[in-house]
Wavefront OBJ file of the C-alpha trace (Angstrom):
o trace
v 0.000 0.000 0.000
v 1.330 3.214 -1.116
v 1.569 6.271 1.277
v -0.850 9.583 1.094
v 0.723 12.520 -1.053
v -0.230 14.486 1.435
v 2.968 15.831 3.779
v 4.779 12.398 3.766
v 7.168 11.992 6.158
v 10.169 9.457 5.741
v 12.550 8.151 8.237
v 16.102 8.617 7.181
v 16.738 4.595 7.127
v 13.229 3.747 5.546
v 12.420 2.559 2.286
v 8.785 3.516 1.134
v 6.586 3.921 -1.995
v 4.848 6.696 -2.627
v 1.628 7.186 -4.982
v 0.879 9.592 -7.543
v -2.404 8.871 -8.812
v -3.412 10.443 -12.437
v -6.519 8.498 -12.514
v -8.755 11.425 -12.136
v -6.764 13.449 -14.842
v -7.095 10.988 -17.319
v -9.633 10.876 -20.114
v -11.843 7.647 -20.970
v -9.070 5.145 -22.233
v -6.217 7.686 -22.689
v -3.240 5.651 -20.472
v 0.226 6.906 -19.319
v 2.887 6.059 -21.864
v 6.125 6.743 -20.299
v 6.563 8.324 -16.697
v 10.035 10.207 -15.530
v 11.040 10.521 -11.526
v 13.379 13.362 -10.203
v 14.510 14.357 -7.193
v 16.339 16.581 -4.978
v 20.167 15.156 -4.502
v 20.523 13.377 -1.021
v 17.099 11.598 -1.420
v 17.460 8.163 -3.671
v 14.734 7.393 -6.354
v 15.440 3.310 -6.106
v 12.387 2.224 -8.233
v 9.066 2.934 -9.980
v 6.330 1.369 -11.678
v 2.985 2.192 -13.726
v -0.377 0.399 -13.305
v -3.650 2.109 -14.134
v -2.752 5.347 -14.106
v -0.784 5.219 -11.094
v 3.019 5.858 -10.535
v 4.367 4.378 -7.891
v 8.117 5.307 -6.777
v 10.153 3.922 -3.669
v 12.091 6.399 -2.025
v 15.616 6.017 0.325
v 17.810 7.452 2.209
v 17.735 11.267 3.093
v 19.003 13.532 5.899
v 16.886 14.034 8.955
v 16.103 17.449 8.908
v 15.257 18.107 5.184
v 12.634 18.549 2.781
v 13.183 16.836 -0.719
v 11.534 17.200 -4.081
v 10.059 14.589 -5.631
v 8.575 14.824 -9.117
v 6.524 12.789 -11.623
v 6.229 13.723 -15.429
v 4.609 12.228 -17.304
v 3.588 11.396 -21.233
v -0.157 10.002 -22.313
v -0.802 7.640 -24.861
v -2.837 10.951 -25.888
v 0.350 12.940 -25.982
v -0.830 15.367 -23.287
v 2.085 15.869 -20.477
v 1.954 17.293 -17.296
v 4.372 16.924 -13.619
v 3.436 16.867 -9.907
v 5.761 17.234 -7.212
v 5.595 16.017 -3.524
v 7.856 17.254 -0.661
v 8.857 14.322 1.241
v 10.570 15.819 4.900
v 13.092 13.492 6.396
v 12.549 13.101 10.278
v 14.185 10.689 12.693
v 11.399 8.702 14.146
l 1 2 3 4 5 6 7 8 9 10 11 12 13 14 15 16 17 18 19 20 21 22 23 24 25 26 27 28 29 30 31 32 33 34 35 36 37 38 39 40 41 42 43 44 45 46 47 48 49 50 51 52 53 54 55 56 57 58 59 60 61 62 63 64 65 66 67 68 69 70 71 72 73 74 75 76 77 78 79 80 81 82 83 84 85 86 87 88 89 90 91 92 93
């Protein structure tokens, strides 16, 4: 189960996924052809996957203390684009 969007919080040792769901943004049987992750440098992008709309990306490392960027572009099989971004803070816990 991925974690809410909504200010995640990651423990410095932890390895998590985190959702970005485009299912509402979609149209009727447009899909998501090709997905791109970026983030800040100290924060490790170690995977991610597509599945109905949905990019999932699992997240490591980090410095206690900081907030990271996380981004997901992405392409449609209707050639629209668009990126969201999630701050992920880094707290000892």
């Amino acid at each position: 189960m991925s974690l809410t969007l909504q200010n995640p919080l990651k423990d410095p040792s932890a390895v998590l996924d985190y959702a970005f769901d485009w299912t509402d943004w979609l149209a009727t049987s447009e899909t998501i052809a090709n997905h791109t992750i970026t983030a800040d440098t100290g924060i490790v992008v170690d995977s991610s996957t597509e599945n109905a709309g949905i990019v999932t990306v699992w997240l490591s490392g980090g410095t206690a203390g900081i907030n990271y960027k996380v981004a997901c572009l992405i392409t449609t099989s209707a050639g629209r684009t668009d990126e969201r971004t999630i701050w992920i803070k880094v707290v000892d816990r």
